[in-house]
Structure formats: structure tokens, C-alpha cells
C-alpha atoms as one frame of an Amber mdcrd trajectory, in Angstrom:
protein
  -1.604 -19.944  -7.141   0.893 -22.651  -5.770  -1.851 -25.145  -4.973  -2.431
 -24.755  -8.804   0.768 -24.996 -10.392   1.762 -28.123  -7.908  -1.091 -30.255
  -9.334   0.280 -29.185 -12.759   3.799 -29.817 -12.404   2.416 -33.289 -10.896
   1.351 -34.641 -14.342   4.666 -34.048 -16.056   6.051 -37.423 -17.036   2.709
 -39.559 -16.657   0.805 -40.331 -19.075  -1.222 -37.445 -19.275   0.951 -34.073
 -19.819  -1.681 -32.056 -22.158  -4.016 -32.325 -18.933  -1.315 -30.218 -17.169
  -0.900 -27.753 -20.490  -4.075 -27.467 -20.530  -4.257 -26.011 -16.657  -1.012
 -24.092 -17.308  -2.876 -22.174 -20.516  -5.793 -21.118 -18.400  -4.030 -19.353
 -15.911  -4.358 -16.015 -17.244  -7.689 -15.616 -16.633  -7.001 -17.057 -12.844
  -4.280 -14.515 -12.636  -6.526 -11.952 -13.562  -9.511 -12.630 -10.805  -6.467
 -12.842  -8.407  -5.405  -8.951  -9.555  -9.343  -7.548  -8.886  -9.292  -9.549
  -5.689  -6.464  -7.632  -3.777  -8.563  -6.278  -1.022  -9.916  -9.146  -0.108
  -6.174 -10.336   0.345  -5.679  -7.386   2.307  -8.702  -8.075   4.572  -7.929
 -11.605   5.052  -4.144 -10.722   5.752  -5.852  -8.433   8.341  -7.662 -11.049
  10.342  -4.888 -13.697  10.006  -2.512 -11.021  11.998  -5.601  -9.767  14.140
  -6.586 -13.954  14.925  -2.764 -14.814  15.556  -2.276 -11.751  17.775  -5.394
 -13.161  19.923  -4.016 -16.440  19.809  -0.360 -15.388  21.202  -2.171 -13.236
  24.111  -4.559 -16.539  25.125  -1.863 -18.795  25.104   0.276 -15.905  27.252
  -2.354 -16.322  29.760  -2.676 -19.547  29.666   1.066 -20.126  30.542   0.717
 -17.450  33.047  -1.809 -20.456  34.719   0.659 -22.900  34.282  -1.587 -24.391
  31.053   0.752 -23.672  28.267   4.622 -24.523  28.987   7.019 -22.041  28.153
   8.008 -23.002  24.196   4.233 -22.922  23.376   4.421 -19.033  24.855   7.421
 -18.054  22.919   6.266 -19.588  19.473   3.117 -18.320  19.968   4.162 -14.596
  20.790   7.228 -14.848  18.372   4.444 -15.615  15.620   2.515 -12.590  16.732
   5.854 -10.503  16.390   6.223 -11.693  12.750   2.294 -10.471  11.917   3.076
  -7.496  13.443   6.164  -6.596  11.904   4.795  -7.444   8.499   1.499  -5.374
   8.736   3.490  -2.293   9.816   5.845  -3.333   6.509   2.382  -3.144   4.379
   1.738  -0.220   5.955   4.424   1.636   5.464   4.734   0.928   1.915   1.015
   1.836   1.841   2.152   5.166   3.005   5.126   5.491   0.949   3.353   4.928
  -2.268   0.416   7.013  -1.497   3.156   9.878  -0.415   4.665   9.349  -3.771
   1.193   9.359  -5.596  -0.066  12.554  -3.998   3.668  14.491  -5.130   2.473
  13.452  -8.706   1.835  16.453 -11.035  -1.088  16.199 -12.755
């Protein structure tokens, strides 16, 4: 949604500003496809941690060879820590709200 509203805020002051009102009024309908689309997000989020975690144990390996020096290792598994840490925070609100849900009376 940023790569939209950048473009937008861009023609402010030029010489064409109801271009960029125009693209601001047809957002809700982009917000909207966004809303239905949250799985995807999920699965993409998914394979970003899953493809950064793969990344962080090749380049381990590689500095175990003496390929990779020793800040490319620790950015590369510190990055891995921080997609780790934030799928177990998705997952534990996950759990927290489906805990919540199922207490519910109906």
C-alpha cells in the first residue's frame, strides 16, 4: 500500500494534483482486495521466514569454509532470529485469538 501512496504524495505541488486525488479516491476498493487476500500474506510471510532461515544456515556453512567472513554470518543468522521471533509472535496471537474465539458463548 506504501508503493501506492508514495507515487501519490509525489504529485502534490506539480502541476498535476487531481492525478494524485484521483489515486487517493480509489483506494477503497484496493484496500478491500488487500482484506480477502490475507492468506496469501500469511503464506508469503511463511516462505520469506522459511527462504531467510535457509539463507542464514548456507551462509553458516559457508563461513564454516572460510567463504563467508564473520559479519556476513552474524547478519545473516541475526536476520533469521528476527523471522523467527516474529512467526512465533503470529503464532501466538493466532492461538490467543482462536483461544478467545472458542470461550465465546454462542
Amino acid at each position: 500500500m506504501l508503493d501506492q501512496i508514495v507515487p501519490a504524495l509525489t504529485g502534490i505541488g506539480q502541476s498535476a494534483p487531481v492525478q494524485a486525488d484521483a489515486t487517493i479516491r480509489s483506494r477503497p476498493a484496493a484496500a478491500s482486495d488487500a482484506s480477502s487476500d490475507f492468506g496469501s500474506m500469511l503464506s508469503r510471510m511463511t516462505t520469506d521466514a522459511i527462504d531467510t532461515l535457509k539463507n542464514a544456515e548456507a551462509v553458516s556453512i559457508a563461513g564454516i569454509r572460510d567463504k563467508a567472513s564473520v559479519q556476513q554470518v552474524v547478519e545473516s543468522v541475526m536476520a533469521a532470529e528476527q523471522s523467527l521471533q516474529t512467526a512465533v509472535a503470529v503464532r501466538d496471537k493466532v492461538v490467543a485469538a482462536y483461544l478467545e474465539i472458542s470461550r465465546m458463548a454462542i
